[in-house]
FINUVO-430349 format. One record per atom (N, C-alpha, C): residue number from 0; residue in three letters; atom name; y negated, z negated, x negated. Coordinates in steps of 0.2 Angstrom, whole numbers, plus 5000, padded with zeros to 4 digits. Example, Ala and Ser with C-alpha at 12.3 -4.5 7.8 and 13.67 -1.06 7.14 Angstrom:
% FINUVO-430349
  num  residuo  atomo    py    pz    px
    0      ALA      N  5028  4961  4934
    0      ALA     CA  5022  4961  4938
    0      ALA      C  5016  4961  4934
    1      SER      N  5011  4965  4936
    1      SER     CA  5005  4964  4932
    1      SER      C  5000  4961  4936
END
This chain:
% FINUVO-430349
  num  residuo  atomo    py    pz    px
    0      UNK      N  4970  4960  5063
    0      UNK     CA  4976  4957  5061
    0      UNK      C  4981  4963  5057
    1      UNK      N  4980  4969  5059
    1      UNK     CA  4985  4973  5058
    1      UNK      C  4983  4977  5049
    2      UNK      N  4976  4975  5048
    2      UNK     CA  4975  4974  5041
    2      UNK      C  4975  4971  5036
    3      UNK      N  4974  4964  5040
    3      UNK     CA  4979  4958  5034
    3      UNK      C  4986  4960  5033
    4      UNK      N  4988  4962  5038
    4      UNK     CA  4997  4963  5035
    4      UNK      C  4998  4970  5032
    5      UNK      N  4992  4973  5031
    5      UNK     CA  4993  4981  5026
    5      UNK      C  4992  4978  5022
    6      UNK      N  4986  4975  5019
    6      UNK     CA  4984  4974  5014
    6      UNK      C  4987  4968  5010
    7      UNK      N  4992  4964  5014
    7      UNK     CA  4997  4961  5011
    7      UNK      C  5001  4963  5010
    8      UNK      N  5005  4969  5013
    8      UNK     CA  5008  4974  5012
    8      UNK      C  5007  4976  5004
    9      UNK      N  5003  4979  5004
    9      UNK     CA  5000  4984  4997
    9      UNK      C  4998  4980  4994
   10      UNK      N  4998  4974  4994
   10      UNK     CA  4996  4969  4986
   10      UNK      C  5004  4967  4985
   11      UNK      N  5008  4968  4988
   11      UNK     CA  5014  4967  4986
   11      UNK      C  5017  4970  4982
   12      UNK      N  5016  4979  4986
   12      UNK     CA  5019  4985  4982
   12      UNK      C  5015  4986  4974
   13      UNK      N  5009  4981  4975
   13      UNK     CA  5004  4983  4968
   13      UNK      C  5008  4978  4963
   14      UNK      N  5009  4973  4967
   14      UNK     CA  5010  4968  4959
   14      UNK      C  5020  4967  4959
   15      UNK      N  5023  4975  4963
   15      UNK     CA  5032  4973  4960
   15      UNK      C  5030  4980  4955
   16      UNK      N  5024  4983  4957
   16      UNK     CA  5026  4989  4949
   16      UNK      C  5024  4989  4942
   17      UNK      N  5029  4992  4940
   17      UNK     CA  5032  4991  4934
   17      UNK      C  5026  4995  4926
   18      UNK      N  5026  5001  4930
   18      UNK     CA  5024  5008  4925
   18      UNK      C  5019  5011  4929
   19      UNK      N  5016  5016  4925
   19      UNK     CA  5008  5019  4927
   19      UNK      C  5012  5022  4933
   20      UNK      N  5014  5025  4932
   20      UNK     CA  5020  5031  4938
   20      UNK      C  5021  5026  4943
   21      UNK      N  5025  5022  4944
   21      UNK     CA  5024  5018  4948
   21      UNK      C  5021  5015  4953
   22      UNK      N  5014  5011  4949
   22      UNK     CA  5008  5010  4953
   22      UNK      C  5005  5017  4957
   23      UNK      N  5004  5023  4953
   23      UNK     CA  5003  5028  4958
   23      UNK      C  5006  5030  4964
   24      UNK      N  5013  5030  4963
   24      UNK     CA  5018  5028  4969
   24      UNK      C  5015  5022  4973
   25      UNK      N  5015  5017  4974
   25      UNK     CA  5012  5013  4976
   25      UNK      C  5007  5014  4980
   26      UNK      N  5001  5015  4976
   26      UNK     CA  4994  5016  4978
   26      UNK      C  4994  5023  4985
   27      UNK      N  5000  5026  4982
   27      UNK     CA  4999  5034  4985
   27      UNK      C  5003  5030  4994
   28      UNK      N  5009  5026  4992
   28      UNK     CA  5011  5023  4998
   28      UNK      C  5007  5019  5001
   29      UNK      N  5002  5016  4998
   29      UNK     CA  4998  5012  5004
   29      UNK      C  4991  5011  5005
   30      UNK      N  4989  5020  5004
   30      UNK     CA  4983  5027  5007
   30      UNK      C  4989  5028  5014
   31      UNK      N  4992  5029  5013
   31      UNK     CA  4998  5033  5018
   31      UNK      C  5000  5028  5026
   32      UNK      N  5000  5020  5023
   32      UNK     CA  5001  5016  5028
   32      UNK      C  4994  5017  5032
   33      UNK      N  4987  5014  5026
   33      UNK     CA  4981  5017  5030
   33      UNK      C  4979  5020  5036
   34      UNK      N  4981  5026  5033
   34      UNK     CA  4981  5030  5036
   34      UNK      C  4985  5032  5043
   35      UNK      N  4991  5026  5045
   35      UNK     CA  4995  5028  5050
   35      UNK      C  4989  5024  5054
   36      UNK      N  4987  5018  5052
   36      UNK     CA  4986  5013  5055
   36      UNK      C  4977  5014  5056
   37      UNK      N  4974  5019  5054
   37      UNK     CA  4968  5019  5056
   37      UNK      C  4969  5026  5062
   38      UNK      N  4974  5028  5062
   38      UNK     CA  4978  5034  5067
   38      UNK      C  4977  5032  5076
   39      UNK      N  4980  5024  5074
   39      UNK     CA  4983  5020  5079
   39      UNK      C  4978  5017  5081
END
């Protein structure tokens, strides 16, 4: 369950960015959730 809602998460944060810089930010924030969540 808890990966459907990252991964809905991060298909969110992918399709509100705008510029390359951006989606980097993005992509970097949601390795970072991942990674809380495989902690847990």
């Amino acid at each position: 369950m808890k990966r459907i809602v990252l991964l809905a998460m991060l298909a969110a944060l992918l399709a509100g960015c705008n510029t390359l810089q951006g989606m980097g930010k993005d992509i970097q924030q949601g390795g970072a959730a991942l990674e809380r969540a495989a902690k847990q």
